[in-house]
C-alpha angles and dihedrals in degrees: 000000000000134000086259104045087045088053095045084049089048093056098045095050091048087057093043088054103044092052095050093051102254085127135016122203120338086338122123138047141234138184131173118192109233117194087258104032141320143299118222145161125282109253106255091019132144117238087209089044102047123141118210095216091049101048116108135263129203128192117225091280095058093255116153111243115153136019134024115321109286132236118307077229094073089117093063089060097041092053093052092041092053100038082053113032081185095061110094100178144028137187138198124203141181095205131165105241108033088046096054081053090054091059104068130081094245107043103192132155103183118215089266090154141024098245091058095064097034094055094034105027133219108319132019113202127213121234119214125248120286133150118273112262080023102151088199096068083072098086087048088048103042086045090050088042089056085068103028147037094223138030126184112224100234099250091356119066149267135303117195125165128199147184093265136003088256091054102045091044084048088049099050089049087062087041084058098041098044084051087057096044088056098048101050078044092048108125091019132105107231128172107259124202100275115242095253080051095056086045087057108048095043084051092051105031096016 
């Protein structure tokens, strides 16, 4: 695909997030790997008002070069791009669900459905608290990124990467909907995909 077409894409799932309600105002992140450096949201920027020519365009080392200046948050996708070269996309969200999640003590989803496991893997780990646009949260996230596709940022939100951008954006919309699911099942006792069932279905979709 090329730079165009990722940045029309960009553009398209960002909108496709805000309106569903994925984001609300400048909140959220996203960033796509090129061959020779990396697409990623303007800073202050609205995921439902993006514009394909503006958005912003880092070389291999991270330097700004084109566009307009890019998220205070390039550390968190940094972190999760250089901790999986195989990883092509990530995306930051503020959403409802997975954040709530983020705000207790014990920030489990449990593996309730097979997508779950399937799009976000087998453990999602929880990040302590920093201050949003804190430089200093990258060494925790590279080191949790190392062992997960997604991690949730403890009050703050979840960042999830993905092969494509397709696939990142398919996989924090399971995030979202798993966290739902565990929080209308809180207090419950509800039958959980066995350990030989996640096994399974990481051997045979992982």
């Amino acid at each position: 695909m090329t730079e165009e077409a990722q940045r029309r894409l960009l553009v398209e799932l960002g909108a496709s997030l805000f309106q569903r309600g994925y984001s609300v105002g400048s909140a959220g992140n996203i960033s796509i790997r090129l061959e020779d450096g990396y697409l990623m949201t303007p800073t202050n920027s609205s995921l439902g008002r993006l514009e394909a020519a503006r958005i912003s365009k880092l070389d291999r080392d991270w330097n700004h070069v084109d566009g307009d200046k890019p998220t205070k948050e390039v550390f968190l996708h940094r972190a999760f791009l250089d901790a999986r070269p195989e990883a092509g996309a990530v995306v930051h969200l503020h959403s409802t669900y997975a954040t709530a999640i983020s705000c207790f003590e014990e920030a489990v989803i449990p593996p309730l459905t097979p997508y779950f496991v399937m799009r976000v893997g087998r453990t999602l780990p929880l990040i302590p608290y920093y201050r949003p646009g804190n430089p200093e949260m990258e060494p925790a996230v590279h080191a949790a990124a190392k062992g997960a596709k997604a991690v949730l940022l403890a009050n703050h939100g979840p960042v999830i990467c993905g092969a494509t951008l397709i696939d990142a954006v398919n996989a924090a919309e399971e995030l979202e909907e798993a966290a739902k699911l565990a929080l209308l099942l809180r207090g419950m006792s509800p039958r959980l995909l066995t350990p030989p069932q996640v096994d399974d279905l990481l051997t045979t979709f992982g």
